[in-house]
C-alpha positions in Angstrom: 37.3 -16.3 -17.4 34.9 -14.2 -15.4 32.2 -15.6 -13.0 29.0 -14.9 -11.0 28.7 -16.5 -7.7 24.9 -16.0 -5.4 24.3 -16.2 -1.8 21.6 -14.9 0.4 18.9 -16.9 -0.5 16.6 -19.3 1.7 13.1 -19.8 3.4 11.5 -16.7 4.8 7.6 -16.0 6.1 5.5 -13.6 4.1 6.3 -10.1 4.9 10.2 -10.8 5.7 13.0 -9.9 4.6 15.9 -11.5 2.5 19.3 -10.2 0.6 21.0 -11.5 -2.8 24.5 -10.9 -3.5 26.0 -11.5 -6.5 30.2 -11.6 -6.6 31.7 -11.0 -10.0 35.4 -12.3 -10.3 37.8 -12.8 -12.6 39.8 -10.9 -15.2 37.2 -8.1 -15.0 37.7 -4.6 -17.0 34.4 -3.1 -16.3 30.3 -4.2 -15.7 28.2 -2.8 -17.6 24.7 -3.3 -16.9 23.5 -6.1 -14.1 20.4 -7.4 -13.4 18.4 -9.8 -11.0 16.3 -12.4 -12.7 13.7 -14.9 -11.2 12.4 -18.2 -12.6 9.0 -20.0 -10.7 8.2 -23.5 -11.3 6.3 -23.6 -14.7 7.0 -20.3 -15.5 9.5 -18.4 -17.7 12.6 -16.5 -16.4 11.5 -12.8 -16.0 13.8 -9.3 -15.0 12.9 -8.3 -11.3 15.5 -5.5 -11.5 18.8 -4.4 -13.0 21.7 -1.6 -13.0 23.9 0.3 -14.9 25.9 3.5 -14.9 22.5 5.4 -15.8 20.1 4.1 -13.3 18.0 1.1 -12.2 14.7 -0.4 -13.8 12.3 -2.9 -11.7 9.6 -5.0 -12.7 6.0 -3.7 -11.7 5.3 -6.8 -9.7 8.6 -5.4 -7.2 8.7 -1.8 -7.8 8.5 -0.3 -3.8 9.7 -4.1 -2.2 12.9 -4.4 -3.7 16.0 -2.5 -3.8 18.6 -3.0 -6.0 22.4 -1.3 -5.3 25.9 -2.4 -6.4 29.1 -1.7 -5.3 31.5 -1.4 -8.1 34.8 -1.7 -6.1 34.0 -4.8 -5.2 32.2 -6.1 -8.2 29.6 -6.7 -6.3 25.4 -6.6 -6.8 22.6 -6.9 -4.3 19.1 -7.0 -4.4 16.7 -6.2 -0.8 13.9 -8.2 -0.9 11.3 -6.9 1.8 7.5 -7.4 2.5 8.4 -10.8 0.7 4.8 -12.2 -1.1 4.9 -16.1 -1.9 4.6 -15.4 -5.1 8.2 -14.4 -4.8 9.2 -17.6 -4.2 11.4 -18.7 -7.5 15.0 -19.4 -8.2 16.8 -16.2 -8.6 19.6 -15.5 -10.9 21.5 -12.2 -11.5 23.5 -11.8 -15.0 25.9 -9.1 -16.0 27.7 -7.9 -18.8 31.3 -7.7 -18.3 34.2 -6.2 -20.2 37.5 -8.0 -19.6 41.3 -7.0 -19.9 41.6 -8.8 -23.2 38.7 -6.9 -24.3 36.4 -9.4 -24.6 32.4 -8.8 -23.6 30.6 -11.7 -21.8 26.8 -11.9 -21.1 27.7 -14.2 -17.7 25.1 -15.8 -15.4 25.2 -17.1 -11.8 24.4 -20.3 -10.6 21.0 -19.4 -8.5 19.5 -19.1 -5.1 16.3 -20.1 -4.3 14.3 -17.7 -2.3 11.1 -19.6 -0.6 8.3 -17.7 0.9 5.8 -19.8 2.7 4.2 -19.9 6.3 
């Protein structure tokens, strides 16, 4: 059993600032690649940024605003949001690939956070 748990989301004005976190536990071998994901009302799920041993990748829309790092000792994924836009505002997921012990691969996805950006 391995899991993704959020935190760090919330209300912010325009041109704040705002960090994800994204906890992997369980009976975890190895990540693999980790990304961010964002969903607005009406609108499809899309990639805002993700991370593996080779590098990152960000969506255009993000690309100088958001920072994406991890911290593979603790299993553990961020994403810095600043200069926040309301057209940020969505629920965001991350997802991960993770290896376990009993060699088993799982495409895993967190619960959400909603980030808000309004005046």
């Amino acid at each position: 059993q391995v899991q993704l748990v959020e935190s760090g989301g919330g209300l912010v004005q325009p041109g704040g600032s705002l960090r994800l976190s994204c906890a992997a536990s369980g009976n975890i071998l190895r990540i693999n690649i980790m990304g961010w994901y964002r969903q607005a009302p009406g609108k499809e799920r899309e990639l805002v940024a993700s991370t593996n041993r080779g590098g990152t990748n960000y969506a255009d829309s993000v690309k100088g605003r958001f920072t994406i790092s991890r911290d593979n000792a603790k299993n553990t994924m961020y994403l810095q949001m600043n200069s926040l836009k309301p057209e940020d505002t969505a629920v965001y997921y991350c997802n991960a690939e993770i290896r376990t012990w009993s060699s088993n691969v799982y495409d895993v996805w967190g619960q959400g956070t909603q980030v808000t950006v309004s005046s």
